[in-house]
C-alpha positions, 0 to 999 in steps of 0.5 A: 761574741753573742752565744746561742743561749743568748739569742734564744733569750732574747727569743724569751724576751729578754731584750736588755740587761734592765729585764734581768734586774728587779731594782738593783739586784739581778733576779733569781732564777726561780724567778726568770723561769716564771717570768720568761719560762726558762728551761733547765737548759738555761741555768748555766747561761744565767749563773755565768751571766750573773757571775760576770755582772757581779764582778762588774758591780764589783768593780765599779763600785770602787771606779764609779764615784771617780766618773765626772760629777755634775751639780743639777740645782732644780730652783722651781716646781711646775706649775700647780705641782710640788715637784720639778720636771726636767729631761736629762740627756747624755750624749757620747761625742765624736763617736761616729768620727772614731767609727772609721779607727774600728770603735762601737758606740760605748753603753752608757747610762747615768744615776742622780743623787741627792746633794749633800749641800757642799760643793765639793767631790762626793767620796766613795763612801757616800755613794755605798750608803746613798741610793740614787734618786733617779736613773736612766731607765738602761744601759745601752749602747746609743749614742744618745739617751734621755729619759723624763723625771720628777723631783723635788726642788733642789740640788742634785748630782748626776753621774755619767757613766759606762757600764762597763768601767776603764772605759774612756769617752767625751760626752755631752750631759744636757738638761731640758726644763720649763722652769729654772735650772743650773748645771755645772762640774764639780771639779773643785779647786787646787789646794795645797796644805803641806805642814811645815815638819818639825825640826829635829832636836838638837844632839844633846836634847835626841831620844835614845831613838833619834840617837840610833839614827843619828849612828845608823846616818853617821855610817852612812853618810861617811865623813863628811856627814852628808848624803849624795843622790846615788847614797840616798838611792842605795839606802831607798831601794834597800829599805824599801824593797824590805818594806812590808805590804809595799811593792816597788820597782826601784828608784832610779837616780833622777828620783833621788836627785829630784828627793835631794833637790826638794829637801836641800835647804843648803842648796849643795846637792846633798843633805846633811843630817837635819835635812835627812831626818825631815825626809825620813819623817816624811816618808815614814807618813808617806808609806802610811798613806800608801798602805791606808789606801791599798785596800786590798793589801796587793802592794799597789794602789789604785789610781782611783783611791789617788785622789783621796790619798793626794788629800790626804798628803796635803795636795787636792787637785781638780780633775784636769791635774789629777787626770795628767798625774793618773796617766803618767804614774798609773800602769796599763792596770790602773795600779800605782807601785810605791815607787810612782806614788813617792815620785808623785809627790815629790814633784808635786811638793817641789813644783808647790814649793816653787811656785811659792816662792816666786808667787810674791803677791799670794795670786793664783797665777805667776808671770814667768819669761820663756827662760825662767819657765824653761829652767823650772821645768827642768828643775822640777 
């Protein structure tokens, strides 16, 4: 709800958030009271407006990079110049529509950047120490908005986005020029590459190391030296609950059978001392993954540092994938525990795996009866 102050400003002539802003940083209030004659009443209202915009930038510096990422290739300059002009339009779809369900056009704006020359996912780092080349001149809360530019010729990558970010809309990014140009998402395409762990040494060849373990496995796993789901269970939640820096809920049963299931090579629903010590390697770089993109140490990750953490486990996923991964492991704070990010990968690595295996003829799609589909759905 709008204060007073707020409408007395606009009053003074601040009609958008853009007359607060002097390039990319919100002016000082020295500043606004020689432009726009503040008075000393004024100050609070502009250092919890500053506050709040601040923690805004804050936040979207971590989010921004995720938005879709949209490839602009300028091919020809107009005619008699040495730069390319083209009109950029980002239009919120079906608003109107969700009017009658209570919700307001969204604030939205959109930033261009130089093209590195790769078609790949820009990463949050490039976006720290790039500055963007153009922009919509606002943030505003149309339900369409254009703006003219001039650029050298190139590749370029337009950003949509809303101001304020975990905001979730449809949109239509259009561009219009004399001359050639081409648009396209990068989305990129799905990769796996999952090295194949070594195997441990044999018994007589164990560091003092692997022999520790070897004992440790031994009393576990009891006589007939092999590892149930509901054994793999206690010993998960009991040394992951011990684990530094790492905050899980508690595995449940379905995830261990589901653990059991991708390292069983035996294929008799437990696993021996061979299979358990590949999965113990794995989860050791697993959680190493985990605390490297928990940048703020909270025990969780982001879901929008997933992305590069998938990579580095060895799955890259295009946007689609990645969305569907996000909405089921994420919690309503867009936070992901241990737990969920162990889950995530081991059903990534078991559906990869089987695909695979059915994959004979190395394509990138399979053929499957409505039986075989089923019983893999259920398996993975």
């Amino acid at each position: 709800m709008e204060s007073i102050s707020l409408k007395l400003w606009k009053e003074k002539g601040i009609n958008i958030l853009e007359d607060l802003f002097e390039g990319n940083k919100i002016k000082s209030y020295k500043r606004l009271v020689e432009e726009f004659k503040f008075s000393d009443k004024d100050i609070f209202t502009y250092y919890r407006v500053k506050h709040y915009l601040e923690k805004v930038e804050l936040v979207k510096e971590d989010s921004f990079w995720s938005n879709p990422q949209i490839q602009l290739s300028l091919k020809e300059t107009d005619d008699g110049h040495h730069e390319c002009t083209f009109i950029a339009a980002l239009m919120q779809k079906n608003r109107r529509k969700l009017r009658k369900q209570g919700a307001d056009m969204l604030t939205i704006g959109y930033a261009i950047y130089q093209c590195p020359g790769k078609e790949s996912q820009l990463t949050k780092e490039y976006f720290k120490f790039n500055p963007s080349k153009a922009r919509s001149k606002t943030y505003i809360n149309l339900r369409e908005i254009s703006q003219r530019f001039k650029l050298p010729p190139g590749d370029y990558i337009l950003i949509p986005t809303t101001f304020e970010p975990h905001q979730e809309a449809d949109f239509c990014v259009r561009i219009f020029s004399e001359k050639k140009a081409e648009i396209k998402e990068i989305d990129g395409d799905i990769n796996v590459d999952i090295p194949e762990p070594p195997k441990p040494n044999p018994p007589h060849q164990e560091t003092e190391e692997e022999k520790q373990f070897r004992s440790l496995f031994e009393q576990v796993a009891g006589q007939d030296m092999e590892v149930s789901a509901e054994e793999l269970q206690q010993i998960l939640n009991a040394v992951l609950t011990r684990t530094k820096n790492v905050k899980v809920k508690e595995l449940t049963l379905l995830s261990c059978i589901n653990i059991v299931s991708l390292m069983d090579a035996s294929g008799n629903g437990k696993l021996n001392f061979d299979e358990f010590k590949i999965f113990w390697d794995k989860l050791k770089h697993w959680i190493a993954i985990f605390l490297q993109f928990d940048t703020d140490k909270s025990g969780t990750m982001s879901s929008y540092e997933l992305r590069l953490a998938l990579k580095a486990a060895g799955f890259q996923l295009n946007n689609l994938v990645l969305q569907l991964v996000v909405l089921r492991y994420a919690d309503e704070n867009y936070q992901i525990t241990f737990d969920d990010f162990l889950n995530c990968l081991v059903r990534l690595e078991n559906a990869c795996r089987v695909f695979k295996a059915i994959n004979q003829s190395n394509s990138e799609s399979i053929s499957l009866k409505q039986a075989e589909f089923i019983s893999l759905a259920i398996n993975i």
